[in-house]
C-alpha positions as CSV (number, residue, x, y, z in Angstrom):
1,X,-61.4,6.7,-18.0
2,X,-62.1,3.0,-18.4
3,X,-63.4,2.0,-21.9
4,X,-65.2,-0.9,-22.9
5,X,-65.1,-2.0,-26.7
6,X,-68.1,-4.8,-27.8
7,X,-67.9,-6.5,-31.0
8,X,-69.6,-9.5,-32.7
9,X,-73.0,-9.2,-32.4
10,X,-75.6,-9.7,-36.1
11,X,-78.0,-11.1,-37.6
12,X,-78.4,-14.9,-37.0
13,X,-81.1,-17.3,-37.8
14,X,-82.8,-19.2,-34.7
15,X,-80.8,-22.2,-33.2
16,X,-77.3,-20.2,-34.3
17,X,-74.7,-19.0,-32.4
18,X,-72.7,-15.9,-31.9
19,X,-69.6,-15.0,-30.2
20,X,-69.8,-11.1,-28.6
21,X,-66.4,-9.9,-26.9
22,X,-65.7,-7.1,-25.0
23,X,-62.0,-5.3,-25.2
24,X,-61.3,-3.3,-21.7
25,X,-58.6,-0.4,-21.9
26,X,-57.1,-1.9,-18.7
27,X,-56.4,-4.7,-16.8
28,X,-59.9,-6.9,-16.1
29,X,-58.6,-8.1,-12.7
30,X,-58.5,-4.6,-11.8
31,X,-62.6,-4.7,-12.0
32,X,-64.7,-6.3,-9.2
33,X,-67.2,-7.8,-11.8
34,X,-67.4,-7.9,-15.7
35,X,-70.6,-8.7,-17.6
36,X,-73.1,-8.7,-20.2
37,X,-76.5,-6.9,-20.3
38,X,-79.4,-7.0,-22.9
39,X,-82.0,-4.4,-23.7
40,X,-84.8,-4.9,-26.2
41,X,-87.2,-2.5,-27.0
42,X,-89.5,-1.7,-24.3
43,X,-88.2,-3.4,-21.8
44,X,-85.5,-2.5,-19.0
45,X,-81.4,-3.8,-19.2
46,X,-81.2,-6.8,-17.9
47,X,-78.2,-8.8,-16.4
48,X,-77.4,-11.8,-18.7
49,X,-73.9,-13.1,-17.7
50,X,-71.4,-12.2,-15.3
51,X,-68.0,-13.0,-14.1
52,X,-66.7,-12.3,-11.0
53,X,-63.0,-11.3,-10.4
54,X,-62.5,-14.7,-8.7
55,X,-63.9,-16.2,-12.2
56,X,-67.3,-17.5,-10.9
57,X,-70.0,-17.0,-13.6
58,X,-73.8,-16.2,-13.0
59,X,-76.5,-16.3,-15.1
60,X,-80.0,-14.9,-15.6
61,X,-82.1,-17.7,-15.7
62,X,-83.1,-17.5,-19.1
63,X,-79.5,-18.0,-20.9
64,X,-78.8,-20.9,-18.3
65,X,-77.2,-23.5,-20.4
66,X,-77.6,-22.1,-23.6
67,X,-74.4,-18.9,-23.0
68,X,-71.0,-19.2,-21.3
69,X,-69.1,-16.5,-20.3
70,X,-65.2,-16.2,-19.9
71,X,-62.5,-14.1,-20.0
72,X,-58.7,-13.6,-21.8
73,X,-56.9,-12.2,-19.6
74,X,-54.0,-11.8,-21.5
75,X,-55.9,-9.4,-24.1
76,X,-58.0,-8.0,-21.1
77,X,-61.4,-9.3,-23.0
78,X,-64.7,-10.7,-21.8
79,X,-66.7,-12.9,-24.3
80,X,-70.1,-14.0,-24.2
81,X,-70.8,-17.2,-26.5
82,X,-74.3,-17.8,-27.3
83,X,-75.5,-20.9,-28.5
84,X,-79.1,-22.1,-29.2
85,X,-80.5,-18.3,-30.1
86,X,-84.1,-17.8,-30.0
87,X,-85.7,-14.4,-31.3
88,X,-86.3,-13.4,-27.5
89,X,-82.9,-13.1,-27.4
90,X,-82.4,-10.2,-30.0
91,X,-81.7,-7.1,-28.0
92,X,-78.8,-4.3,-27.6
93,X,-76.2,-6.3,-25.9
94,X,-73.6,-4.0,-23.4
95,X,-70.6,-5.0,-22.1
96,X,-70.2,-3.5,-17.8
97,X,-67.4,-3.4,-15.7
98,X,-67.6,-2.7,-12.0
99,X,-65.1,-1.7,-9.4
100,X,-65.3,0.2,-5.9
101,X,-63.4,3.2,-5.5
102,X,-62.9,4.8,-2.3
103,X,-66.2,3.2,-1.0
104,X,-68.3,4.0,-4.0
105,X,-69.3,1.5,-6.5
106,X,-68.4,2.9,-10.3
107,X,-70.3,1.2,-13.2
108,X,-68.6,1.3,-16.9
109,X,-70.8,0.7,-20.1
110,X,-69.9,-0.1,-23.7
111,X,-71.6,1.5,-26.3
112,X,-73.6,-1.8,-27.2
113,X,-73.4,-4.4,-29.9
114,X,-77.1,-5.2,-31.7
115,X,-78.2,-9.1,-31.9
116,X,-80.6,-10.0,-34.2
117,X,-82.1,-13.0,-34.0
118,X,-84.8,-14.5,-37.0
119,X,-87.2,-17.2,-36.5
């Protein structure tokens, strides 16, 4: 069972930053895609970052040029570093990796890491 550990996330005032990692139990190369979701009240998860396991990044449109994500791969961790935070940005924050597995697509979640951000 693949486990996915987020940290980092708090309160921050608007124009701040935060750092959120994301420690895997196993190997990150070993997943097809890693990456970041948000979900605030009300609204659906959305995709905000994502690395592919060849390293290229997308982003939602939103976080363009504000976040970055990357990856350690010696301590098998994803980070998300957010820069320029705006209140729409407070949400849950989750941490996904994805892999295929005998045809089948398999989806792993974190338990979520909450981002406050004050105007």
């Amino acid at each position: 069972q693949v486990q996915l550990v987020e940290s980092g996330g708090g309160l921050v005032q608007a124009g701040g930053s935060l750092r959120l990692s994301c420690a895997a139990s196993r190997n990150i190369f070993s997943f097809n895609f890693m990456g970041w979701y948000r979900q605030s009240p009300g609204n659906q998860r959305e995709l905000v970052a994502g690395i592919f396991r060849t390293g290229s990044p997308n982003y939602a449109d939103s976080v363009k040029g504000r976040f970055t994500i990357f990856r350690d791969n010696t301590n098998n961790t994803v980070y998300l570093q957010m820069n320029s935070l705006k209140p729409e940005d407070t949400a849950v924050y989750y941490c996904n990796s994805r892999e295929v597995v005998t045809g089948k697509v398999m989806n792993y979640w974190g338990k979520g890491t909450l981002v406050t951000v004050s105007s």
